[in-house]
C-alpha positions in Angstrom: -6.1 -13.1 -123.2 -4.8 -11.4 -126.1 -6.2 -11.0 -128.8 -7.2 -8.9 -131.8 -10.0 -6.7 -131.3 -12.5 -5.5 -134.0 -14.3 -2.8 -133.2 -17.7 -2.1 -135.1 -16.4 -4.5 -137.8 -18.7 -7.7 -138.8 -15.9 -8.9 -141.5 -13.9 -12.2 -140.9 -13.6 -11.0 -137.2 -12.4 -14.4 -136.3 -9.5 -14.9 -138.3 -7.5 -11.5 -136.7 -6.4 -13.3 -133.5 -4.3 -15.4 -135.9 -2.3 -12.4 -136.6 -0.7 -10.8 -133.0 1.5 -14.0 -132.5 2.8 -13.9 -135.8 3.8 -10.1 -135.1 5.6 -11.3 -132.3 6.9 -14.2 -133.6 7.3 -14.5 -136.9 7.6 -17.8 -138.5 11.1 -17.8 -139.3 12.8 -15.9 -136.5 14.5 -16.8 -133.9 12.0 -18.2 -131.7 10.4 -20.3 -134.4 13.8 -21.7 -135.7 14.4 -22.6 -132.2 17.3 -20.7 -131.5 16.2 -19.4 -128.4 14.7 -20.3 -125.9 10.7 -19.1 -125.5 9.3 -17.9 -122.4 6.1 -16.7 -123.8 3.2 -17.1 -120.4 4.4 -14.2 -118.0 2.6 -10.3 -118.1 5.3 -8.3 -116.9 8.5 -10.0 -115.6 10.0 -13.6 -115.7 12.7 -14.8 -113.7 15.7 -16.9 -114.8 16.8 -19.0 -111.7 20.4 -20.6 -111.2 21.5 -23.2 -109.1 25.5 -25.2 -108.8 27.4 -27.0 -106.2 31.2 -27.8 -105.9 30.3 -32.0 -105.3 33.4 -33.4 -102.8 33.7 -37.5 -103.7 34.3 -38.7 -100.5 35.5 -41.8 -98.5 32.6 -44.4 -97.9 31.4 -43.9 -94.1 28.7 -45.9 -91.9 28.0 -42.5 -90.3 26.5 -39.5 -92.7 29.2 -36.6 -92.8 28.3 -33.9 -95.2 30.5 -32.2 -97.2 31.5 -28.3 -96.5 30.1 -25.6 -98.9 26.1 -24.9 -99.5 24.3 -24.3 -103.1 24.8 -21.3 -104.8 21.4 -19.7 -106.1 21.5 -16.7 -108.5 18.7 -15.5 -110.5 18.4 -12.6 -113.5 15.0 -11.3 -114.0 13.5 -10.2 -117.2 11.6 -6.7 -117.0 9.3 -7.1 -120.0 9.7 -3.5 -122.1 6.0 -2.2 -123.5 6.2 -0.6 -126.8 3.5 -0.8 -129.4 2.6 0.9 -132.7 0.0 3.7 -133.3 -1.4 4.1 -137.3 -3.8 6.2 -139.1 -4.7 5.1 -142.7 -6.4 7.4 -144.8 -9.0 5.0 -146.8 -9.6 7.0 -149.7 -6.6 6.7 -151.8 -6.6 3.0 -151.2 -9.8 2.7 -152.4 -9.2 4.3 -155.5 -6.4 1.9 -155.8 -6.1 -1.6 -154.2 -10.2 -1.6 -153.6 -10.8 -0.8 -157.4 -8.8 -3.5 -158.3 -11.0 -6.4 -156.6 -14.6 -5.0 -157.5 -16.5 -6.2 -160.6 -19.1 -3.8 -162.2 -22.3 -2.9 -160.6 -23.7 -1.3 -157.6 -24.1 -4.1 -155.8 -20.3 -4.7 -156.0 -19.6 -1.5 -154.4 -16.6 -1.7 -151.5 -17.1 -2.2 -148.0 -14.9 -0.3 -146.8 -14.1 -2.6 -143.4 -12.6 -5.2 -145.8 -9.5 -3.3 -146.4 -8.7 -4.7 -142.5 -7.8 -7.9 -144.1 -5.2 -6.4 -146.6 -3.9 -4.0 -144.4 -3.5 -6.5 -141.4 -2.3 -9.7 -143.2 -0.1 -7.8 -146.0 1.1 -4.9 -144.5 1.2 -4.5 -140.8 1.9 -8.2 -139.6 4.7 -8.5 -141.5 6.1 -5.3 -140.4 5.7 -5.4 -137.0 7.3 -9.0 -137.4 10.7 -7.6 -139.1 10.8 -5.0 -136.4 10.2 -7.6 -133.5 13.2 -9.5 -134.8 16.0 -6.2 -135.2 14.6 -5.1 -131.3 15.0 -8.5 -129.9 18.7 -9.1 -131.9 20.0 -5.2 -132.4 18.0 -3.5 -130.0 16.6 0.0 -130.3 19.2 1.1 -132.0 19.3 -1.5 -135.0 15.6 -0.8 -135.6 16.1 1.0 -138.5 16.0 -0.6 -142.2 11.5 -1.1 -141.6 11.0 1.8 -139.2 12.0 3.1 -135.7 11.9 2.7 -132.4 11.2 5.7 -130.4 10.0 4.5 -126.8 12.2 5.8 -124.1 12.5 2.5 -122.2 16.3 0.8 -122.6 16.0 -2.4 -124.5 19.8 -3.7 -125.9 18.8 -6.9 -128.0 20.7 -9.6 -127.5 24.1 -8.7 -129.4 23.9 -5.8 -126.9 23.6 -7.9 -123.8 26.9 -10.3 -125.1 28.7 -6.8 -125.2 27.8 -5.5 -122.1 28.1 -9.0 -120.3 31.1 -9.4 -117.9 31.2 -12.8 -117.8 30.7 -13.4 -121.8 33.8 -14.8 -123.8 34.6 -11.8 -125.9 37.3 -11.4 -128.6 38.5 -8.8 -131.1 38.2 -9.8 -134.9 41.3 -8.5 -135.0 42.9 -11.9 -133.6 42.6 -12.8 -136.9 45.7 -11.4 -139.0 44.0 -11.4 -142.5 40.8 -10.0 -140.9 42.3 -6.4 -139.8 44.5 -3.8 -142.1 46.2 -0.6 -141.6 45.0 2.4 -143.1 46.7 5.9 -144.6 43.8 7.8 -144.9 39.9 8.5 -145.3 39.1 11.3 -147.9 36.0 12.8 -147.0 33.3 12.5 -149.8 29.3 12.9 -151.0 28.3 9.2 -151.4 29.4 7.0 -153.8 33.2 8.8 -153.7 34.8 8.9 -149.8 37.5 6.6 -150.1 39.7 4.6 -147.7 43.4 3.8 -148.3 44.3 -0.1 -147.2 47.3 -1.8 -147.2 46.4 -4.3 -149.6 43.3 -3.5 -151.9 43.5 -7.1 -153.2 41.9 -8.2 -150.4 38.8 -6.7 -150.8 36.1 -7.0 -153.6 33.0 -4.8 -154.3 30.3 -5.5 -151.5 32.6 -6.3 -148.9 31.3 -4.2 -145.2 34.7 -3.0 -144.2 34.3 -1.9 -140.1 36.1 1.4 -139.2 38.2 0.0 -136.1 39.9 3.0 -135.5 41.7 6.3 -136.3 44.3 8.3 -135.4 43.1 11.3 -136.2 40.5 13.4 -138.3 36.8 14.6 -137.3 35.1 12.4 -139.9 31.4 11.7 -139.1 28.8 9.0 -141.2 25.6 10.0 -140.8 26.4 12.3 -138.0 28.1 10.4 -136.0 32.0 9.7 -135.7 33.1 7.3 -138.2 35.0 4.7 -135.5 32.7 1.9 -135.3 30.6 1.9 -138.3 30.4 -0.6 -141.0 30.7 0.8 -144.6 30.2 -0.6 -147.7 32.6 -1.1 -150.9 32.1 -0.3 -154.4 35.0 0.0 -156.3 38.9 -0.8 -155.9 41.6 1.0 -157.5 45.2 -0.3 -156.2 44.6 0.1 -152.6 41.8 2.4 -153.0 38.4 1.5 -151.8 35.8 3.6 -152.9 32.6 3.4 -150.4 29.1 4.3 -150.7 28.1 5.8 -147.7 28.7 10.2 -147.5 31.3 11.3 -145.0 31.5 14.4 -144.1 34.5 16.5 -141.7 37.0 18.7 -143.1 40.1 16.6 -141.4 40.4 13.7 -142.9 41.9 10.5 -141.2 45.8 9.9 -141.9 46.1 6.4 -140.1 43.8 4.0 -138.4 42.8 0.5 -138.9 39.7 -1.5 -140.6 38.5 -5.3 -139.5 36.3 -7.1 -142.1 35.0 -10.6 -142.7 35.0 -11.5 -146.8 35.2 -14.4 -149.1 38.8 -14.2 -149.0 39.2 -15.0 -145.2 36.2 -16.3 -143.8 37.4 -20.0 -143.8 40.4 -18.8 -141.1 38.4 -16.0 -139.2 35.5 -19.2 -138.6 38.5 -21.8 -137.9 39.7 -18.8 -135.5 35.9 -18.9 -133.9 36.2 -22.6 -133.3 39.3 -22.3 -132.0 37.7 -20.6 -129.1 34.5 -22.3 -128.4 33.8 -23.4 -124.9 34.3 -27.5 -125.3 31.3 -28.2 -123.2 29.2 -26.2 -125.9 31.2 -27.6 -128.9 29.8 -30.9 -128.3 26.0 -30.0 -127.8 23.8 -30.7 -130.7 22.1 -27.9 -130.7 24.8 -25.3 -130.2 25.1 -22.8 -133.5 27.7 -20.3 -134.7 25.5 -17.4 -135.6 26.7 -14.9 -138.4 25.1 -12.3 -140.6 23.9 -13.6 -143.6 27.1 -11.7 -145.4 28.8 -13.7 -143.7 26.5 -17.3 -144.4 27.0 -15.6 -148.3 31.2 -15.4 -148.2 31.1 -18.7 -146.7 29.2 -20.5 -149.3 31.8 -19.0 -151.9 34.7 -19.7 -150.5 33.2 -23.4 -150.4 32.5 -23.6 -153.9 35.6 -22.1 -154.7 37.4 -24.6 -153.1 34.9 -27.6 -153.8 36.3 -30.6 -156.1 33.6 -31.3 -157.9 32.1 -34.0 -156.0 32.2 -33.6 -152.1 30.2 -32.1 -149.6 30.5 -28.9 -150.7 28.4 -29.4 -154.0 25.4 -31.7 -152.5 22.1 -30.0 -152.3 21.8 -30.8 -148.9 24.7 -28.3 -148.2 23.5 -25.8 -150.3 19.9 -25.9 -149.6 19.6 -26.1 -145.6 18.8 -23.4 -143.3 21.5 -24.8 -141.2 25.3 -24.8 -142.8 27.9 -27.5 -141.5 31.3 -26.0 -140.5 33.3 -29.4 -139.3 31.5 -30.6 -136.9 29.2 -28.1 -135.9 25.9 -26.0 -137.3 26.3 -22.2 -138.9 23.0 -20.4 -138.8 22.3 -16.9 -141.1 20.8 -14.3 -139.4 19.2 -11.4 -141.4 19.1 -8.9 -138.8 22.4 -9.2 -136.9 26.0 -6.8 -136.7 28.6 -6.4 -139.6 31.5 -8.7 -139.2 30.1 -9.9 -135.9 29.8 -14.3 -135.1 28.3 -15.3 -131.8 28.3 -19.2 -130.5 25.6 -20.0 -128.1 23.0 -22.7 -127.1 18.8 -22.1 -127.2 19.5 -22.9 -123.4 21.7 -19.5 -123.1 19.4 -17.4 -124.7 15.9 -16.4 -123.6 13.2 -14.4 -125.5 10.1 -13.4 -123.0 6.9 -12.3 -124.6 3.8 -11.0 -123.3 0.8 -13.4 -124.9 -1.8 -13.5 -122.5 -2.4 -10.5 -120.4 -4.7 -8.1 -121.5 -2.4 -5.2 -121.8 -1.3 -6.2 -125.3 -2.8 -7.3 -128.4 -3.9 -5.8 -132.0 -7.1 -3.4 -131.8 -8.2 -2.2 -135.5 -11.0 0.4 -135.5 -13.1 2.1 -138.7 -13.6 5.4 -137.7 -16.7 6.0 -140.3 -19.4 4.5 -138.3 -18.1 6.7 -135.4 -16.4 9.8 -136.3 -17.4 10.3 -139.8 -13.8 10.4 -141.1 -12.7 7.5 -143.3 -9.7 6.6 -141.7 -8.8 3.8 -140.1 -7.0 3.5 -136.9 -4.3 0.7 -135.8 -3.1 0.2 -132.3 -0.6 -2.4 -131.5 0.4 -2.6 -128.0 3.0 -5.5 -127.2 5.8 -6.3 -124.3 9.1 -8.2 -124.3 12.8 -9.0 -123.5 15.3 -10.8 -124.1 18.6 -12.4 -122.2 21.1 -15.0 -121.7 22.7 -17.0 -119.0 25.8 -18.5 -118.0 28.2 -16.4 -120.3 30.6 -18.1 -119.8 29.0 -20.7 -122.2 28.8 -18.1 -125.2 31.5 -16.5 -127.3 31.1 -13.4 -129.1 33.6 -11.9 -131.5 33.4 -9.1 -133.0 35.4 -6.1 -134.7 37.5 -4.1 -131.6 37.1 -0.7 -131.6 39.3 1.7 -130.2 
């Protein structure tokens, strides 16, 4: 069973297993909003099993004649990934900080040092871990970036990474939407805070708006570096048709033409009636089916309904404005933290499924003080955890997102 282990550690042993499920799945993530749908009692692989029949309706007969055609069985499996997290702590300096803090005069006052394993596990490392867990099981490796990194050589996609690679997901360009995509004249290379990109119309755009590079013509523009096609950046000042972006790009050539797709409070009541436009009926009309957008998105939507509110509709109740859950006609909008600029996705918990190792031995939280072994005052954190995450039926999930050429 998993579990956190304490080794040569008599302080509040008990109350550490609380804390490896919480890394895992953290109380407002996907698994715990029910967004997805849990698979959390398998060690190394679970299997997703499909089943459907074309059904003839028949003339009645006395004599049994069955119809032509057998049951179609697929299945997809889920390989759980193992990753896990290795930390070294030097105690001193946080005893002469945190642990001074919390000790009242005399000797018999003085620190032991194994009670910093309560701060450290319930303040700083479950809560981590947790924000990590929830970019690698939405971005995948690759959107593990804004709390740490992911560095284990095993593929893992996320989910958004799965709905791209899918062949049988419904998948549209942003740029369907006419007030979601502009030409550009050019990209002047700059340190950050002072690259610029050329639109069509700069009255479109406002400070803050995450204005994805679709495509360009030419140039050898990098952000970061890596070519500029496909990545998101950031707006902080508009002169004319100017925008004047904070991330650095470097290249000598700058871009003369190319295009940008972007989601802001000035279209995201048509790119969302352009989404709906394209959900599966037979998913439209489940209860528990959301639109799913980042919460820029959940942010520009909320404006563009005060901005348009009357003064006493829906649109100023507190039950709009204070659920988790936003109502778009007849349907739910969830905000997602970690998710893709400019990206929605439509899907049902029954689409999506999150597999996570809880019970094997193999994973689980082990915390040791090396003092009472070693000598060294250091503490030592190992974190060793598996999962995966896909979907099924694709054809039941849309996903739209910015095309790039």
């Amino acid at each position: 069973m998993a579990q956190v282990n304490l080794a040569n550690n008599s302080y509040a042993g008990e109350r550490y297993a609380e804390y490896f499920t919480p890394a895992m799945l953290p109380e407002k993530g996907i698994a715990n909003r029910n967004l997805v749908t849990l698979i959390p009692g398998f060690k190394n692989k679970a299997v997703m099993t499909t089943a459907d029949i074309s059904i003839e309706l028949k003339n009645r007969s006395s004599t049994f004649s069955s119809q032509s055609g057998v049951m179609d069985r697929d299945e997809k499996v889920l390989d759980l990934v193992d990753y896990g997290s290795q930390i070294e702590i030097d105690y001193l300096p946080l005893h002469r900080s945190w642990e001074a803090e919390q000790l009242a005069a005399g000797s018999l006052n003085d620190s032991d040092p194994r009670q910093l394993q309560d701060f450290a596990v319930n303040q700083v490392i479950v809560p981590k871990l947790s924000k990590l867990n929830e970019q690698l099981y939405i971005l995948g490796k690759d959107g593990v970036s804004q709390y740490g990194s992911a560095t284990f050589t095993s593929a893992y996609d996320g989910i958004l990474g799965k709905l791209e690679a899918g062949s049988d997901v419904n998948k549209y360009a942003l740029s369907g939407v006419a007030s979601a995509n502009q030409t550009i004249s050019g990209i002047a290379s700059g340190l950050t805070g002072n690259a610029t990109v050329t639109v069509t119309d700069g009255t479109a755009f406002k400070a803050g708006d995450q204005v994805t590079i679709a495509s360009v013509a030419d140039g050898n523009q990098q952000i970061n570096g890596t070519s500029i096609v496909g990545q998101t950046v950031t707006v902080v000042s508009i002169a004319s048709n100017v925008l004047t972006i904070a991330e650095q790009v470097t290249g000598l050539n700058n871009a003369t033409s190319g295009s940008v797709q972007f989601v802001n409070a000035s279209n995201v009541i048509e790119v969302l009636t352009f989404v709906y436009g394209l959900i599966p009926e037979t998913e439209r009309l489940k209860d528990t089916t959301r639109i799913f957008v980042s919460s820029q998105i959940e942010k520009f939507y909320r404006q563009a309904n005060a901005t348009n509110a009357t003064g006493d509709g829906l649109y100023l109740r507190g039950d709009y404005f204070g659920q988790e859950a936003i109502p778009f006609l007849d349907m739910k909008i969830e905000s997602m933290p970690y998710w893709k600029p400019n990206s929605i996705a439509v899907w049902n918990p029954s689409n999506v499924f999150l597999a996570v190792d809880l019970i094997s031995d193999e994973v689980g939280a082990n915390i040791l003080w090396m003092g009472d072994t070693t000598n060294d005052m250091v503490y030592r954190f190992r974190n060793d955890m598996k999962s995966e995450i896909d979907y099924l039926f694709g054809e039941e999930i849309l996903w739209v997102r910015p095309f790039v050429a």
